[in-house]
N, C-alpha and C positions, 0 to 999 in steps of 0.2 A: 213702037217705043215713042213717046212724049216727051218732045223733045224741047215743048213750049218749058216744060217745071224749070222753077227759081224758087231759089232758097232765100227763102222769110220768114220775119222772125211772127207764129203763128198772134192774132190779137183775140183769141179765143181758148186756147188751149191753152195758156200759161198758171204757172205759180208765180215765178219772179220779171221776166223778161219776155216769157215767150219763145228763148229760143233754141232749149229743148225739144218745146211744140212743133219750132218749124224744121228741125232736123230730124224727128219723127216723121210727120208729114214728107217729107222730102225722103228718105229711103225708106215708107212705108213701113214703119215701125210701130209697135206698140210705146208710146209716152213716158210709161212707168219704166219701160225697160233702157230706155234711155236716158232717164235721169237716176238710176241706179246706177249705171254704165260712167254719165259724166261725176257722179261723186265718188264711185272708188277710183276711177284717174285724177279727181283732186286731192285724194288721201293718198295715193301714190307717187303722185309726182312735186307734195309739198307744198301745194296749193299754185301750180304756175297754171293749172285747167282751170281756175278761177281767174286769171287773170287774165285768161281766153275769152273766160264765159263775157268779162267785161268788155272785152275787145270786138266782142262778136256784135256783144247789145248795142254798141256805138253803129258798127260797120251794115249788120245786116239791115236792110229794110223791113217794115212790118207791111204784112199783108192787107193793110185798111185800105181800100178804094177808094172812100170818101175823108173828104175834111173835114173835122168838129169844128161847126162857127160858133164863135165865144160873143155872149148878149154884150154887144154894145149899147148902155142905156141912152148915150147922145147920140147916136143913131137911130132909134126910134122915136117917131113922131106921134 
């Protein structure tokens, strides 16, 4: 068992957030069947699994290893 796995939100497999992707990824799921899964528990439960989903996008971490550096043009010389 792999005991390293952490749940993140995936920066490759997304539609909106990513973090469908990363709860796929995470219990080895198929993608599609999990984002089936979280919108008929949004249409069931009157939209508070959206209000997760947003809770999730804040809390989870995305899986990017690296930093995007942004051009500072006064910074180059």
């Amino acid at each position: 068992m792999n005991t390293d796995k952490k749940l993140t939100r995936s920066s490759t497999d997304k539609q909106v957030g990513g973090v469908c992707g990363g709860f796929a990824r995470y219990f080895d799921l198929d993608t599609t069947i999990v984002r089936v899964g979280f919108i008929a528990t949004t249409l069931f439960t009157g939209g508070a699994a959206a209000l997760a989903y947003v809770a999730m996008l804040v809390v989870m971490p995305s899986d990017k290893k690296t930093v995007e550096h942004h051009y500072d043009p006064l910074a180059a010389a």
